[in-house]
C-alpha positions, 0 to 999 in steps of 0.5 A, spaced: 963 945 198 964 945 205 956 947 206 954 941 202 958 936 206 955 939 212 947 939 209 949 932 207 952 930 213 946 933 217 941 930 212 944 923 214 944 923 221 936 926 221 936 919 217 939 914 221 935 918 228 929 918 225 929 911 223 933 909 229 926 911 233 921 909 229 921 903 232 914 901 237 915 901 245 911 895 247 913 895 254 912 902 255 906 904 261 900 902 259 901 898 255 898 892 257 901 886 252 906 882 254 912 880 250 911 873 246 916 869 249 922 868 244 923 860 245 917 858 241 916 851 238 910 849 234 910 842 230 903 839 226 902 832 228 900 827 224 894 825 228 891 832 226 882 833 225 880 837 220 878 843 222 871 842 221 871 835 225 867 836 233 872 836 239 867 836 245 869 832 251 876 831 246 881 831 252 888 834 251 895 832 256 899 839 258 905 835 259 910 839 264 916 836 267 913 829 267 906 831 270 900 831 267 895 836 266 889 833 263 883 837 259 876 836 256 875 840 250 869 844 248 867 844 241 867 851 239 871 853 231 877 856 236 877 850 240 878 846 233 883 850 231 888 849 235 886 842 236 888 840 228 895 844 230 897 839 236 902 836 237 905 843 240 911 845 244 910 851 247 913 857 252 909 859 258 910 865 263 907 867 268 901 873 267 898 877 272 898 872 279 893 868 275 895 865 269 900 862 265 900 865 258 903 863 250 904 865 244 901 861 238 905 862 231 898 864 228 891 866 231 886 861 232 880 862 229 874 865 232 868 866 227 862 865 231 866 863 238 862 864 244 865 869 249 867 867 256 869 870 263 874 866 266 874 860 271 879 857 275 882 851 271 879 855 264 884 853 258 882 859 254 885 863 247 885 871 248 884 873 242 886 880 241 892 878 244 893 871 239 895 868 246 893 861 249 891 862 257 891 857 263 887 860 269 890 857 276 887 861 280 880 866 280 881 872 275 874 876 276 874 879 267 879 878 263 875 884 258 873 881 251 875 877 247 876 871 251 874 864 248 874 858 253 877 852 249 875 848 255 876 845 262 882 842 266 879 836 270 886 834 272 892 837 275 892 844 274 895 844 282 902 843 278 900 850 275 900 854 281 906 852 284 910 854 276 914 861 278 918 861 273 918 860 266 916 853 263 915 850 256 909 845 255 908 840 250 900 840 249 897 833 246 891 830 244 889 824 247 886 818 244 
């Protein structure tokens, strides 16, 4: 009887360490995806396009602390994509020294979306990541996968000078 209640016991705790570990490190060296930021928020407005409706030279308003960051969108399906989202609230932090990225809720389309090198003032999409991406400052490759939605024509300098954390609400504009 002592025999099995020490196998069992044994057994148990295999178990509970095994599925203990079997979690993903996600932030262990040379992995390169950040974490999402926890505090996300998304809202499907009522002034929405349909996907398929074109967005070139649709401007967008990144509102952050009052301040406006204005930007005129390419027509691209990505581009549309997040475009038929808007309104959306979303979290932002720092990434690199020269961008501020988020996380959608979902991934964006990306069939047939050219692929880009980032600009100072890109408003981009990665999507291997599945992240939006502000570039404020110049960024050289950003590696495949980067889709620019469109350009910042006005207050990306309020961007630069963000350290910490920030939410951003995106909206289209008429």
């Amino acid at each position: 009887m002592r025999t099995i209640l020490s196998v069992t016991f044994a057994l148990t705790m295999i178990f509970i360490f095994t599925a203990c570990g079997s979690e993903p490190i996600t932030n262990a060296p040379g992995n390169e995806q950040p974490v999402a930021p926890v505090d996300q928020t998304e809202e499907r407005g009522q002034d929405s396009i349909d996907k398929n409706e074109s967005v070139e030279g649709a401007m967008i308003k990144l509102i952050l602390d009052n301040e406006e960051i204005i930007v005129s969108m390419y027509d691209n399906p990505t581009s549309r994509d997040l475009v038929s989202m808007l309104p959306l609230t979303l979290s932002f932090e720092e990434f690199a020294g020269k961008e501020k990225i988020s996380y959608l809720s979902r991934k964006l389309s990306t069939e047939s979306a050219p692929l880009n090198g980032p600009s100072v003032g890109d408003f981009a999409y990665y999507s291997p990541w599945g992240n939006l991406a502000i570039f404020y400052k110049d960024s050289g490759t950003a590696g495949n996968g980067l889709i620019v939605l469109g350009e910042i024509k006005s207050g990306k300098e309020h961007l630069a000078n963000v350290r910490e954390n920030f939410t951003l609400t995106i909206e289209r504009m008429d």
